[in-house]
MMTF fields as JSON, N, C-alpha, C and O atoms, coordinates in Angstrom:
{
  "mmtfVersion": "1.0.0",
  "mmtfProducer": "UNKNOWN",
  "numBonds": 491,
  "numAtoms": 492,
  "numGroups": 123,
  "numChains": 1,
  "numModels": 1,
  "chainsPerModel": [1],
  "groupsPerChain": [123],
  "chainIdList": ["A"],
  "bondAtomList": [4, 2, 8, 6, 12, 10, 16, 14, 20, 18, 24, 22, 28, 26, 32, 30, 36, 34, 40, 38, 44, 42, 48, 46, 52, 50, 56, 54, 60, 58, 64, 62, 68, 66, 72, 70, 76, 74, 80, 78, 84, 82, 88, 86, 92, 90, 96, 94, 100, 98, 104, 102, 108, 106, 112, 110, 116, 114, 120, 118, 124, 122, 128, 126, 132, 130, 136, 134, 140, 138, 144, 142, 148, 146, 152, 150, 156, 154, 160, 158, 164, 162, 168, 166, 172, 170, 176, 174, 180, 178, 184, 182, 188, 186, 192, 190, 196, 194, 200, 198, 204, 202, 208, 206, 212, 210, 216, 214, 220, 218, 224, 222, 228, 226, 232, 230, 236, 234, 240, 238, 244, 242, 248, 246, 252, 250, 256, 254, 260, 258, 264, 262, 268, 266, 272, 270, 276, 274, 280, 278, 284, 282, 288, 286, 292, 290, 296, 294, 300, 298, 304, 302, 308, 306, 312, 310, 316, 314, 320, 318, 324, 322, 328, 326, 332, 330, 336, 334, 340, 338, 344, 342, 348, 346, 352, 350, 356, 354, 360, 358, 364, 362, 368, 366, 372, 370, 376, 374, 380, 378, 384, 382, 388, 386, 392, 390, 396, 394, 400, 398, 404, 402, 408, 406, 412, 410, 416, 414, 420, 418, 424, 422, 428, 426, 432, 430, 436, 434, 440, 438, 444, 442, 448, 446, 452, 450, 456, 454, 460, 458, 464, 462, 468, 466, 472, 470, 476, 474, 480, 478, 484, 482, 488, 486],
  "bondOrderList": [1, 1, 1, 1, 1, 1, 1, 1, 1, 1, 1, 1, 1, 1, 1, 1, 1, 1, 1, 1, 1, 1, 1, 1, 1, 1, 1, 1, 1, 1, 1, 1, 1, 1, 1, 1, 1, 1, 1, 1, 1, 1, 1, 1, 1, 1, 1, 1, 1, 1, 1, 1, 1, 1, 1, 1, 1, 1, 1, 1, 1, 1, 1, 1, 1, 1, 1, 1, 1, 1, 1, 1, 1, 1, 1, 1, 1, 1, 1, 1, 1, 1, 1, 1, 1, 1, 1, 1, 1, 1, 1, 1, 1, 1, 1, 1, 1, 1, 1, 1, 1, 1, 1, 1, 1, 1, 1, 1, 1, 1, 1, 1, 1, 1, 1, 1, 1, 1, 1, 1, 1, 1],
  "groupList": [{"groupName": "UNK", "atomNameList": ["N", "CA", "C", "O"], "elementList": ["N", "C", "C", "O"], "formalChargeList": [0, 0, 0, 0], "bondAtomList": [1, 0, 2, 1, 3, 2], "bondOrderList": [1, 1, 2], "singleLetterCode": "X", "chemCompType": "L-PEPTIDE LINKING"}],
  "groupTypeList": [0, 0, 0, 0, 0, 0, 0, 0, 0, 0, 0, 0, 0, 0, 0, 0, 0, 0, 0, 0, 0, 0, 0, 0, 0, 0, 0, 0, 0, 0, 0, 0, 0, 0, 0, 0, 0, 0, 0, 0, 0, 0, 0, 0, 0, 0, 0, 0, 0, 0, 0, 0, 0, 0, 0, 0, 0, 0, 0, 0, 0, 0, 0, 0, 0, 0, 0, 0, 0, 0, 0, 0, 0, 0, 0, 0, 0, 0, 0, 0, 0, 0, 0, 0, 0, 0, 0, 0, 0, 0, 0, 0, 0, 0, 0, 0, 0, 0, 0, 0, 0, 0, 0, 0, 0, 0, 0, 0, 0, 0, 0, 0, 0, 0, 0, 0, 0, 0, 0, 0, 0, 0, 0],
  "groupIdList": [1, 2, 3, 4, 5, 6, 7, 8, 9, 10, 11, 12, 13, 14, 15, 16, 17, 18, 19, 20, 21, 22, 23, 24, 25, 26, 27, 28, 29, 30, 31, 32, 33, 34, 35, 36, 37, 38, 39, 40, 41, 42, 43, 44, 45, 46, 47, 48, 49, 50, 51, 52, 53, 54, 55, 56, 57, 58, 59, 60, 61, 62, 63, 64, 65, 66, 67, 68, 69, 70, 71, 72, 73, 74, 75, 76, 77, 78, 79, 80, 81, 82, 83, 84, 85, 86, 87, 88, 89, 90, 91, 92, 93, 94, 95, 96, 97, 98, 99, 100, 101, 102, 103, 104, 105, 106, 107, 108, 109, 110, 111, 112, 113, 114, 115, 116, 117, 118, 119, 120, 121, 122, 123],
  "secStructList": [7, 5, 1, 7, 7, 5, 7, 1, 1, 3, 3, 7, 7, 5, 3, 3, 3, 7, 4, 4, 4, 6, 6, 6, 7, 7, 3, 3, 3, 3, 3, 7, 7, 3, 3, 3, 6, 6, 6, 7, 7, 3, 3, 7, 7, 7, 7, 3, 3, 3, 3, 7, 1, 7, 7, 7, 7, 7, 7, 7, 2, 2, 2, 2, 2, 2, 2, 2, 2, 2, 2, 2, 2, 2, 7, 1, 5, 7, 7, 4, 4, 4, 1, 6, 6, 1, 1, 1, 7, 2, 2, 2, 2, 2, 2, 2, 2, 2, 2, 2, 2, 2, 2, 2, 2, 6, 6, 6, 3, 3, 3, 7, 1, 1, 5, 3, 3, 3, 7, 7, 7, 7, 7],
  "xCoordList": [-12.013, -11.436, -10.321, -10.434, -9.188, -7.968, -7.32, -7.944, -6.414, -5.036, -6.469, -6.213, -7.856, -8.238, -7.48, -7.16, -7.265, -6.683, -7.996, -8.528, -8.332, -8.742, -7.958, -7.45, -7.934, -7.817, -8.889, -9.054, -9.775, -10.38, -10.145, -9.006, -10.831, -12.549, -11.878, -12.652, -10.549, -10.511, -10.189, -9.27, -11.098, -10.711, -10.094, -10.508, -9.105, -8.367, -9.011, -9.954, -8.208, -8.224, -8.439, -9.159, -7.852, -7.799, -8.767, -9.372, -8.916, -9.393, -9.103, -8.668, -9.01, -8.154, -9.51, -10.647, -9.167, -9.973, -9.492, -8.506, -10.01, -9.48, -10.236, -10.045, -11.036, -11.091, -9.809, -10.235, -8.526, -7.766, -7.581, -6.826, -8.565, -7.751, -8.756, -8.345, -9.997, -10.359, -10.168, -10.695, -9.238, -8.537, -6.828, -6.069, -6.627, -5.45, -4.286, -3.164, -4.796, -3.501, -3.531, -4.403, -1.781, -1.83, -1.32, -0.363, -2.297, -2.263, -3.363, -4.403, -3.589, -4.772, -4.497, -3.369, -5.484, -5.313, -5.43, -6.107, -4.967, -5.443, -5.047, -4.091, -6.832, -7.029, -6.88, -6.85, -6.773, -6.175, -7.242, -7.798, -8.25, -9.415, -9.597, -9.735, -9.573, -9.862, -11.124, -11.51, -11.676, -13.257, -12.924, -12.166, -13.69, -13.833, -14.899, -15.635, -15.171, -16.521, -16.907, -18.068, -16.413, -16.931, -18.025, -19.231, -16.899, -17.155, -18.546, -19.67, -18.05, -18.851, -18.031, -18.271, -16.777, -16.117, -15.435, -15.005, -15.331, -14.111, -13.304, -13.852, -12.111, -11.002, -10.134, -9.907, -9.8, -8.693, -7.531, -7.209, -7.033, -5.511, -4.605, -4.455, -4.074, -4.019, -3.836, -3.764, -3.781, -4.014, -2.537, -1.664, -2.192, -1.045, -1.437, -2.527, -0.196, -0.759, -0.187, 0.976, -0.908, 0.091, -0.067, -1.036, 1.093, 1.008, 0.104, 0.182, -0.66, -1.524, -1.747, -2.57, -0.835, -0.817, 0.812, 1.661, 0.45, 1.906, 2.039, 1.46, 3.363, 3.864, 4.537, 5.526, 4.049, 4.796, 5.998, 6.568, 6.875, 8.555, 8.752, 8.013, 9.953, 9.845, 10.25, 11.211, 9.489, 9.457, 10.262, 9.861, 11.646, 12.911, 13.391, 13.04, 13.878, 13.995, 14.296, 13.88, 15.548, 15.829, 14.502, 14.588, 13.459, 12.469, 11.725, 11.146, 11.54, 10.957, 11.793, 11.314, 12.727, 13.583, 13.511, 13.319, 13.687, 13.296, 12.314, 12.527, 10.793, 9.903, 9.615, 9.118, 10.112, 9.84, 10.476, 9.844, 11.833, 12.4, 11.654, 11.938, 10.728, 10.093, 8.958, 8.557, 8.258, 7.086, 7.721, 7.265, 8.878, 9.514, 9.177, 8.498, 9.944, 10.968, 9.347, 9.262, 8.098, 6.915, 6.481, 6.162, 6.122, 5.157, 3.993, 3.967, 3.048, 1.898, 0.996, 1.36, -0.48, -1.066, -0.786, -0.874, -0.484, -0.204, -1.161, -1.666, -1.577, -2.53, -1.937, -1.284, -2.061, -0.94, -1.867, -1.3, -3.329, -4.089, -4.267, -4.958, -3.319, -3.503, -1.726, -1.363, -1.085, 0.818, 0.508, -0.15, 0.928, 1.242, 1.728, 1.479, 2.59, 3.321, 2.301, 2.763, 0.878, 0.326, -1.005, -1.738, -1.277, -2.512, -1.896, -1.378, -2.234, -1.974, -3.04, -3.96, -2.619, -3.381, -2.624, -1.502, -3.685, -3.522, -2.319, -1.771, -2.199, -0.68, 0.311, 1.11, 0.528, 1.859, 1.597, 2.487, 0.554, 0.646, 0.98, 1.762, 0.546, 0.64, 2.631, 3.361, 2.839, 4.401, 4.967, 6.102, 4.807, 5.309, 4.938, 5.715, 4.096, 3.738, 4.534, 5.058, 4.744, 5.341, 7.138, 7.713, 7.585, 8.822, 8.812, 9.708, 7.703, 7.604, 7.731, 8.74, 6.956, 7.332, 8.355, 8.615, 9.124, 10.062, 11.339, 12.107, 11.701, 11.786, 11.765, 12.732, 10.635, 10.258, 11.001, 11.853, 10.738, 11.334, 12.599, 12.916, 13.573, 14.719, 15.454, 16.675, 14.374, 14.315, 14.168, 14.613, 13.638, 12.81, 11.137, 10.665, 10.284, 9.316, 8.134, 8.196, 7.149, 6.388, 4.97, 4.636, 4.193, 3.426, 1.804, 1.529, 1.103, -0.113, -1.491, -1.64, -2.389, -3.499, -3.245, -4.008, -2.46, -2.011, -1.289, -1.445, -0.303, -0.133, 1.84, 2.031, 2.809, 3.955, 4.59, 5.118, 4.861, 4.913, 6.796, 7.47, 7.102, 8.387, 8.626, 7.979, 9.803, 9.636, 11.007, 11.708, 11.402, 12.435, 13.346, 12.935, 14.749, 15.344, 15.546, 15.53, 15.737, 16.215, 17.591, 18.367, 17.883, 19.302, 20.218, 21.427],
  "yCoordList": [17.193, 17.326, 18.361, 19.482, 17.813, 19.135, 18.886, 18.082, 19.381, 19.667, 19.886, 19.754, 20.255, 20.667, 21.616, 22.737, 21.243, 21.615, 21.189, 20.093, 22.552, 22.598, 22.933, 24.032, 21.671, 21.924, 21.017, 19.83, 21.951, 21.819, 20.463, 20.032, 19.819, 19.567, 18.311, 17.675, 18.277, 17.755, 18.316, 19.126, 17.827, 18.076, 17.226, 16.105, 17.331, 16.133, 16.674, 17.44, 16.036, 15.992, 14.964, 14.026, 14.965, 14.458, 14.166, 15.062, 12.635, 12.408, 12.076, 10.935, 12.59, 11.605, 10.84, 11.286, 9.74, 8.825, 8.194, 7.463, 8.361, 7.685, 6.34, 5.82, 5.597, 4.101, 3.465, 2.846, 3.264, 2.703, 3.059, 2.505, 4.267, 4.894, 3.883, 3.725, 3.211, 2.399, 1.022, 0.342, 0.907, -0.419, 0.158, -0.637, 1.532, 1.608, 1.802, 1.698, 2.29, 3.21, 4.377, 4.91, 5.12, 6.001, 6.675, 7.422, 6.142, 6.408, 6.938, 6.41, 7.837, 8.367, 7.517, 7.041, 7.302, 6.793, 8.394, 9.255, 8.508, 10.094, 9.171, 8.557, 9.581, 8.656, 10.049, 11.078, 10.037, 10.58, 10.563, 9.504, 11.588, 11.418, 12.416, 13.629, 11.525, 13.093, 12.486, 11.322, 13.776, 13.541, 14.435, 15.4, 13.831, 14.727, 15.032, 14.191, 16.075, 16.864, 16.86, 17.229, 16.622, 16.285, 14.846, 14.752, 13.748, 12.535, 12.271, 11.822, 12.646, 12.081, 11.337, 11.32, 10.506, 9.509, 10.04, 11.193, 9.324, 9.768, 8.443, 7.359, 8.575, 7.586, 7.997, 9.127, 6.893, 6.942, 6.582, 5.514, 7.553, 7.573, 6.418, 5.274, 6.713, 5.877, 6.39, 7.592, 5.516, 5.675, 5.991, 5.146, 6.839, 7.236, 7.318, 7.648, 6.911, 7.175, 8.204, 8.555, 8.767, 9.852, 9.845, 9.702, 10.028, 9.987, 10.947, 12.132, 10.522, 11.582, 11.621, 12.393, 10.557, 10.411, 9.621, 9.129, 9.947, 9.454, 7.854, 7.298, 7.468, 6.433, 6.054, 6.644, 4.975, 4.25, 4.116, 3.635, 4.337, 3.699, 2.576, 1.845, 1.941, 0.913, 0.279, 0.725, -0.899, -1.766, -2.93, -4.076, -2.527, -3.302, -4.789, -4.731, -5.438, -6.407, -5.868, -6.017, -4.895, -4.057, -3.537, -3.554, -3.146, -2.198, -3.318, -3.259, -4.674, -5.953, -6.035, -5.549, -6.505, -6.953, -5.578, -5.716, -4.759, -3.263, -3.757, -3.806, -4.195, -4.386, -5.389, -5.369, -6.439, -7.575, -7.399, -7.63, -6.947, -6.749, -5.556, -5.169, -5.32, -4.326, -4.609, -3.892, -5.535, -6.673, -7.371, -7.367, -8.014, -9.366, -8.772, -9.268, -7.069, -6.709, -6.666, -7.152, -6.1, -5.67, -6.62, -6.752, -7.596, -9.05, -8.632, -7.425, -9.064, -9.08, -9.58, -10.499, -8.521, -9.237, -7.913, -6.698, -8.561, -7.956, -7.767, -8.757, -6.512, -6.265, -5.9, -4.858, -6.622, -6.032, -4.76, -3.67, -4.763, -3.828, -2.561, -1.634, -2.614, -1.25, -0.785, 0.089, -1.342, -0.625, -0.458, -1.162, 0.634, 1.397, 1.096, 1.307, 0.459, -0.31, -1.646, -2.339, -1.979, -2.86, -2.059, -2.584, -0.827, -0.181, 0.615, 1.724, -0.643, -0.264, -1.477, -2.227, -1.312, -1.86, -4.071, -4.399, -4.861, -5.606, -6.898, -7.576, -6.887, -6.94, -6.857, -7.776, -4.899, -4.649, -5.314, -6.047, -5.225, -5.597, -6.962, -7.199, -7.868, -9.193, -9.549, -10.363, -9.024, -8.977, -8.658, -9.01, -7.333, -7.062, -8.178, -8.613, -8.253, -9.687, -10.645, -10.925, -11.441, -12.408, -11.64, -12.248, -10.995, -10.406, -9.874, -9.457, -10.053, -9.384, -10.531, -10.643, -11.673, -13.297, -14.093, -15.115, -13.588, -14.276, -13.67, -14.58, -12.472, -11.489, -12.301, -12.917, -12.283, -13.239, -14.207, -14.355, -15.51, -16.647, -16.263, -16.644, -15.545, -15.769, -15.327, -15.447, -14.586, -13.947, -15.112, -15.131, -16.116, -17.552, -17.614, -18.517, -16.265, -16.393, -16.383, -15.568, -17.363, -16.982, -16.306, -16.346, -15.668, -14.754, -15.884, -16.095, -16.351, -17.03, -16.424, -15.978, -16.425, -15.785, -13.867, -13.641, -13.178, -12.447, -12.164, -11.344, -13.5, -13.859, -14.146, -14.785, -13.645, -14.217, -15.343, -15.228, -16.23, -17.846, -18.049, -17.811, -18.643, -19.084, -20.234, -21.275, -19.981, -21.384, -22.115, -21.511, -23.465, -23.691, -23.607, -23.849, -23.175, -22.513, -24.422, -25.419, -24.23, -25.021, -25.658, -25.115, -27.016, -27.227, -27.294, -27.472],
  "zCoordList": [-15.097, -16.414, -16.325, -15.828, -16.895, -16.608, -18.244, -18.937, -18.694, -19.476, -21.331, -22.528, -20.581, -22.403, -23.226, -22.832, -24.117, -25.778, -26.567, -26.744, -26.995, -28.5, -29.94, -30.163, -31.004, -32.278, -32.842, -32.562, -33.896, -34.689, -35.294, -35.111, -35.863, -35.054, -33.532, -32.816, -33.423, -32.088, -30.904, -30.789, -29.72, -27.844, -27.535, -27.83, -26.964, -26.044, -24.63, -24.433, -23.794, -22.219, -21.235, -21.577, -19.842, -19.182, -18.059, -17.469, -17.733, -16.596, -15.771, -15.932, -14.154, -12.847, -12.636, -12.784, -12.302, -11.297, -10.188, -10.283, -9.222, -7.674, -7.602, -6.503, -8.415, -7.74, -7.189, -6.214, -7.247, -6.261, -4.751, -3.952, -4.497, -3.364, -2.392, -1.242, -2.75, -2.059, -1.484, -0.604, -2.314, -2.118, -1.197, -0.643, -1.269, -0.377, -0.981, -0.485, -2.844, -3.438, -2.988, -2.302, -3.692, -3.442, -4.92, -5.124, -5.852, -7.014, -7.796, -7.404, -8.826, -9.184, -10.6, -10.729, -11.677, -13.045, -13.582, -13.02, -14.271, -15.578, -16.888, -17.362, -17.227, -18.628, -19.29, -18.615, -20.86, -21.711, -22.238, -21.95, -23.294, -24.141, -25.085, -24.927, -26.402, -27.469, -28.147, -28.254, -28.603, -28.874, -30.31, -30.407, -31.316, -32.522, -32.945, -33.461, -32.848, -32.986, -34.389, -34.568, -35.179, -36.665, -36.656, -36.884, -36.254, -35.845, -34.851, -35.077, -33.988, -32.554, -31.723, -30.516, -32.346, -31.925, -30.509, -30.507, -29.426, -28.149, -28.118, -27.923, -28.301, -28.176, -26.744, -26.312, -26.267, -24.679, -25.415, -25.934, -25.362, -26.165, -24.993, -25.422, -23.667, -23.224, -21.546, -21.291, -20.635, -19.604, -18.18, -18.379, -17.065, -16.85, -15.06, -14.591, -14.284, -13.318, -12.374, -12.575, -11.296, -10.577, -9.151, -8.405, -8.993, -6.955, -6.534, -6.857, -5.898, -4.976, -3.69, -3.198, -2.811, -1.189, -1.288, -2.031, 0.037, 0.405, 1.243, 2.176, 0.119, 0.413, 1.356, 1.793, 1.792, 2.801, 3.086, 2.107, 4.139, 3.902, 3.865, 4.523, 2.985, 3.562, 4.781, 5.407, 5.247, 6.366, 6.467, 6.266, 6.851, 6.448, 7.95, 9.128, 7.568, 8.772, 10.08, 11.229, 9.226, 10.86, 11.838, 13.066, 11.227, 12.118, 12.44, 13.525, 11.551, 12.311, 13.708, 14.732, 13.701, 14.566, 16.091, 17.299, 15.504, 16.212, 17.526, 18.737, 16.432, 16.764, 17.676, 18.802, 16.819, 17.614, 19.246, 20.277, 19.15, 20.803, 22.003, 23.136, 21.141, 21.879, 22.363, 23.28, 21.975, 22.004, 23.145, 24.289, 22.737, 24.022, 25.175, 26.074, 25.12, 26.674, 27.403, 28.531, 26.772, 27.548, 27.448, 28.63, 26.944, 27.218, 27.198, 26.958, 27.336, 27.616, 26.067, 25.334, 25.807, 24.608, 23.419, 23.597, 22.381, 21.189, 20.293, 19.762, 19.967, 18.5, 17.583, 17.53, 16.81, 15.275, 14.804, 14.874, 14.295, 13.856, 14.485, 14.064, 15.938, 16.301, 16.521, 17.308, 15.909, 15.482, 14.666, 13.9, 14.569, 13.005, 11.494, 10.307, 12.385, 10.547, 9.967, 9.06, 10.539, 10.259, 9.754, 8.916, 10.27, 9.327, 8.175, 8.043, 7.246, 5.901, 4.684, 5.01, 3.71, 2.831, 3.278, 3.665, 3.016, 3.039, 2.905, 3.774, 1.449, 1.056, 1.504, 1.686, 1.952, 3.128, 4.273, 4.704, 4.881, 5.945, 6.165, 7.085, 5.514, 5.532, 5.07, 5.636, 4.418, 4.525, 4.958, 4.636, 6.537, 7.029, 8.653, 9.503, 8.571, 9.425, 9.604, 10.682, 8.166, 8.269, 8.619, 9.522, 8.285, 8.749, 10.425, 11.16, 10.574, 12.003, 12.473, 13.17, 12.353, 12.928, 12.64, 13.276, 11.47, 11.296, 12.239, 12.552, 12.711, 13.998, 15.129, 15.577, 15.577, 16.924, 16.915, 17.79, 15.401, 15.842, 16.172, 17.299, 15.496, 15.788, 16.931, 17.031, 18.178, 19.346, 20.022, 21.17, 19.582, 20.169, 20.676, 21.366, 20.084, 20.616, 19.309, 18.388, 19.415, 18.42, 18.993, 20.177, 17.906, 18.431, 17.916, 16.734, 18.902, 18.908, 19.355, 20.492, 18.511, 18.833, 20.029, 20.968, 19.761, 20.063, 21.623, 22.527, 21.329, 22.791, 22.101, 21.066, 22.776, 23.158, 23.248, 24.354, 22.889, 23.355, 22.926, 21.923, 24.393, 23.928, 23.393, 23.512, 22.651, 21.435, 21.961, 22.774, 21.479, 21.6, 20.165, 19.03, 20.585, 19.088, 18.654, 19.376, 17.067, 16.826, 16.464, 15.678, 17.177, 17.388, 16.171, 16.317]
}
């Protein structure tokens, strides 16, 4: 509980809650709540959110492309879940994926069961 104000017969104040941080925000909710002590009543005035970790940069074609040529030059087998720009929340990752393969193709290689494969470009 943070920002209490008392005026007669009402308390306001705030609540943070971190349920998103389990899903891989980096956002807290702070609900808003005034209670009137005459009443009994507590109303959520309304709800606000605030950074509390740090955000990701973004993951632009260039650093695909980055990537992808850096994958080619070493060959071998590829784990996406253990590069960095792929441990992240679901969502990002999956969009940075498909930009990471769309990368490859245009290198000519697509990436299969975590394997390299040369493709033929198309004519």
């Amino acid at each position: 509980m943070e920002n209490e104000k008392w005026e007669p017969p009402i308390l306001s104040f705030d609540v943070e809650r971190h349920g998103g941080l389990a899903l891989g925000s980096v956002y807290a909710e702070v609900y808003h709540y005034m209670y009137n002590a005459q009443t009994g009543e507590l109303h959520e005035d309304h709800a606000t959110r605030r950074l509390i970790g740090e955000k990701d940069k973004p993951w632009t074609k260039v650093d695909a492309v980055t990537l992808a040529k850096r994958l080619t030059s070493k060959g071998g087998r590829v784990v996406l879940s253990k590069l960095a720009p792929f441990q992240t929340v679901k969502w990002t990752r999956d969009e940075r994926i498909a930009r990471l393969r769309g990368a490859l193709k245009e290198l000519g290689f697509e990436l299969i069961r975590g394997k390299l494969v040369p493709v033929e470009k198309e004519h």
